[in-house]
C-alpha positions as CSV (number, residue, x, y, z in Angstrom):
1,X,-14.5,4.9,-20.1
2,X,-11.2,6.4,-19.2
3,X,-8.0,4.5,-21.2
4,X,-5.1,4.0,-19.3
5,X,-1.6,2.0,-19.2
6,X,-1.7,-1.5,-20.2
7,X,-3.3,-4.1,-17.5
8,X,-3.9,-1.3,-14.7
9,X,-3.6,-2.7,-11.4
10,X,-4.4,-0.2,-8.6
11,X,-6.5,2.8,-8.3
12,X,-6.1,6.1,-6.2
13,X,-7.8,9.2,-5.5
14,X,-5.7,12.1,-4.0
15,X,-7.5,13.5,-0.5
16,X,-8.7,16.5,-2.2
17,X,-10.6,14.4,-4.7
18,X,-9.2,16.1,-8.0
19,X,-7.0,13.3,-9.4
20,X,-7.3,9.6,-10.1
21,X,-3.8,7.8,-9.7
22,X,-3.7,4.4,-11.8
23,X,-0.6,2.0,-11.4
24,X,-0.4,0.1,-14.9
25,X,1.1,-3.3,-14.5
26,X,2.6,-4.1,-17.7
27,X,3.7,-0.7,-19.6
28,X,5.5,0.3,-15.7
29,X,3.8,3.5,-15.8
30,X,1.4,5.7,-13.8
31,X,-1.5,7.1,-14.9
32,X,-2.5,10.3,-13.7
33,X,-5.8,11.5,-14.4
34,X,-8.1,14.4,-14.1
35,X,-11.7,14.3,-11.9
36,X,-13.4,16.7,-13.4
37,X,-12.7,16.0,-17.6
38,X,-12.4,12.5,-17.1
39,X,-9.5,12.0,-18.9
40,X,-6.0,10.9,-18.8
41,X,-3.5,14.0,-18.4
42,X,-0.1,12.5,-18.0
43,X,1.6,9.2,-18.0
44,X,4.7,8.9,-15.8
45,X,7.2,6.0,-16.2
46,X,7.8,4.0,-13.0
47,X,9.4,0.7,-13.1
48,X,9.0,-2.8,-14.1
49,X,5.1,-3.7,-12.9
50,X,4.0,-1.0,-10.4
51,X,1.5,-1.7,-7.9
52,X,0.5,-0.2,-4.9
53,X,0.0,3.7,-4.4
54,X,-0.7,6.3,-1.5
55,X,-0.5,10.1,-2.0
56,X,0.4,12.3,0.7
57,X,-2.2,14.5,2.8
58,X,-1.5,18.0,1.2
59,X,-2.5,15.3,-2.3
60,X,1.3,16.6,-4.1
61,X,3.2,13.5,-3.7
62,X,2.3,10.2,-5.2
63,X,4.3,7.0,-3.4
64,X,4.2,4.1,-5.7
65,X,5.5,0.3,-5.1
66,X,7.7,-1.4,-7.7
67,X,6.6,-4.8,-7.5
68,X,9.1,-5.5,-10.2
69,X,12.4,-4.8,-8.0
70,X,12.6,-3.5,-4.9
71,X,12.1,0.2,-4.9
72,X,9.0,2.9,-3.5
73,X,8.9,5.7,-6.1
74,X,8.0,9.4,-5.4
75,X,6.1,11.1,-7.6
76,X,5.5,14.5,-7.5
77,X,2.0,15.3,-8.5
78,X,3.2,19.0,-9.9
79,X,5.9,18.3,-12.3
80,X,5.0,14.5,-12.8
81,X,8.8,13.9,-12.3
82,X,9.5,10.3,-10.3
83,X,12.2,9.7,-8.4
84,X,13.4,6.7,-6.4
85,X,12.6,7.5,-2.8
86,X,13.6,4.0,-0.8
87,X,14.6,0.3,-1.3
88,X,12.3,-1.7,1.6
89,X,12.8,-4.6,0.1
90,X,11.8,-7.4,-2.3
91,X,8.8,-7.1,-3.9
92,X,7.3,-4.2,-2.6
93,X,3.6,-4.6,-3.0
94,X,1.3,-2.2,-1.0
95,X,1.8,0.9,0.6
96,X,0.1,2.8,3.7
97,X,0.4,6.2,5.1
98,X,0.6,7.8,8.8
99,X,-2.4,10.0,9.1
100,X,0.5,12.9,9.5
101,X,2.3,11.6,6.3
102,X,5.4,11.3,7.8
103,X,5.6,7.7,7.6
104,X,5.3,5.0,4.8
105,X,4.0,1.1,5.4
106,X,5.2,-1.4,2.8
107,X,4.5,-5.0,2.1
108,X,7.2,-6.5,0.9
109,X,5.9,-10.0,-0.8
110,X,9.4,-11.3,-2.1
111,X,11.3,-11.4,1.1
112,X,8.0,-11.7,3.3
113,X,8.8,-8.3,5.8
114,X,7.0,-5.2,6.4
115,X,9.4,-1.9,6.3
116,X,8.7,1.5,7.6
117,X,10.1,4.4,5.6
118,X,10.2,7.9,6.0
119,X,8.4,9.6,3.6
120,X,11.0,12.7,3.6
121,X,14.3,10.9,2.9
122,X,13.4,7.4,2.2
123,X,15.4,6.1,5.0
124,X,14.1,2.5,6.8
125,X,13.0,3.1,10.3
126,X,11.9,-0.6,10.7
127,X,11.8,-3.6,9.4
128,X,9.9,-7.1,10.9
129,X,9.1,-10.6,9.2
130,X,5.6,-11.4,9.1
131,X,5.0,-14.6,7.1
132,X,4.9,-15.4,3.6
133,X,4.4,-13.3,0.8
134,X,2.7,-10.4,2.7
135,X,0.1,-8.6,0.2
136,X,-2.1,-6.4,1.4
137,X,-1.9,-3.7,4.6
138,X,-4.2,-1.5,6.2
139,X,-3.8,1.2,9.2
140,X,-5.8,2.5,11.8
141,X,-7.6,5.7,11.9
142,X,-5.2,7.3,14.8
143,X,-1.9,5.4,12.9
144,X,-1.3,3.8,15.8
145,X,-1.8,0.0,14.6
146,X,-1.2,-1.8,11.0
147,X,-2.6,-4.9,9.8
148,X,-1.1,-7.0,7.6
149,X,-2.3,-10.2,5.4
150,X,-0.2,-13.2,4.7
151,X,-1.2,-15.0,1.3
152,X,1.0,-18.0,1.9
153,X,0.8,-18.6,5.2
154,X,-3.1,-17.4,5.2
155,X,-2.6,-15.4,8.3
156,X,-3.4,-11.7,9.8
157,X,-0.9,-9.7,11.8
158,X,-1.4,-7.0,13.8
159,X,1.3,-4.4,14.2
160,X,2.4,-1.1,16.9
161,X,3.0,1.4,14.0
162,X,5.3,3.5,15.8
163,X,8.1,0.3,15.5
164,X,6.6,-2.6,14.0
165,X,6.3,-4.6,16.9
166,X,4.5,-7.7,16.6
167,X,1.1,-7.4,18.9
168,X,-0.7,-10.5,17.0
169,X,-1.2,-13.2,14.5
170,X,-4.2,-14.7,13.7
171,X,-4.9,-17.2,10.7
172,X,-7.2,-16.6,7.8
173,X,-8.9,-18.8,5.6
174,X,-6.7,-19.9,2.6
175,X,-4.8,-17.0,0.8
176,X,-5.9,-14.0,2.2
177,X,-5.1,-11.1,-0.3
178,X,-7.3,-8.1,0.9
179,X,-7.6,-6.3,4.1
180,X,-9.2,-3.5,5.3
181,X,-10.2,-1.1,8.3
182,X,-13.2,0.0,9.9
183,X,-13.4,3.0,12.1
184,X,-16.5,3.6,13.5
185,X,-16.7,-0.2,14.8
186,X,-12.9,-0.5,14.9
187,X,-13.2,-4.1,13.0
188,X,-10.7,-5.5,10.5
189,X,-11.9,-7.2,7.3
190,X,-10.3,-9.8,5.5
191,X,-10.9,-11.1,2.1
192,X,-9.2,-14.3,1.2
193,X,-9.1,-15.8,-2.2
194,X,-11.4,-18.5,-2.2
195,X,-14.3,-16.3,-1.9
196,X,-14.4,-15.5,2.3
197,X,-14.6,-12.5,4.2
198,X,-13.5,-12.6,7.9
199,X,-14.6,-10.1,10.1
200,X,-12.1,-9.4,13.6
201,X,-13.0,-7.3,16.3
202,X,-9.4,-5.1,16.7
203,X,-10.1,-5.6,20.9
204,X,-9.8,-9.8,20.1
205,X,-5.9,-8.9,17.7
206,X,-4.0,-7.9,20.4
């Protein structure tokens, strides 16, 4: 057992497996902690109930959602300084990555968009509505598409990564709230709420 924040929320391992990233949901902190002792090494303060996290390829930089507000949070991994790196939005939720990490994804659940952000300078590249209370996202292997679930209005949409551009919309069963990719049969699974998994070919979303 490894004790964290209080009610943690979202776990992350950075690409060169050496740190486990914890979001904790109700003492707005991260928890960073060490692979090989197993133990906690740093707690950095982040904002009123952080959620989602990606860490950059070179696994320096943390990006962190503020659920709470509005705001993606860098964190670099070195000095365990945050900083405010963007405002996508209300209720930022979940956070993807380009495969180059140039780019950010975020689902933002309170004003029901997804925002692109450049991971440098925080600036919005683009910005698209996408139904209500978007939660979770996923990408493609080659970053060129990103999927997006709808809680509210139990859908899946499928977006050109390079500006957001609608491709497709599909609906879900009630509340979907997880959402993942699979490469090596290029299929996109959903996990709704009341207890389904749906399986889509990415050929049959756009």
């Amino acid at each position: 057992m490894i004790p964290v924040g209080s009610v943690p929320k979202y776990v992350a391992v950075t690409p060169d497996d050496s740190t486990v990233l914890v979001t904790n949901w109700c003492s707005f902190d991260l928890s960073i902690v060490d692979v090989a002792t197993a133990r906690e090494v740093a707690r950095v303060p982040i904002g009123r109930h952080p959620r989602g996290i990606v860490v950059s390829p070179d696994s320096t930089t943390a990006y962190v959602a503020v659920m709470g507000g509005s705001e993606v949070v860098r964190v670099d991994l070195a000095t365990r300084n945050a900083t405010k790196l963007a405002a996508p939005g209300s209720g930022p939720r979940h956070i993807v990555i380009s495969p180059d990490g140039s780019t950010l994804y975020v689902s933002n659940n309170g004003s029901g968009t997804i925002t692109s952000v450049s991971a440098e300078t925080g600036k919005v590249l683009a910005r698209v509505s996408v139904g209500s209370q978007p939660r979770s996202l996923a990408i493609s292997a080659d970053g060129s598409a990103l999927y997006a679930v709808s809680y509210e209005s139990s859908t899946v949409t499928k977006l050109r990564a390079s500006d957001l551009l609608m491709l497709d919309r599909k609906p879900t069963d009630h509340h979907p709230i997880g959402i993942t990719y699979e490469p090596t049969t290029r299929s996109i699974w959903v996990a709704c709420y009341g207890g389904s998994i749906i399986v889509y070919d990415d050929n049959s979303v756009g």
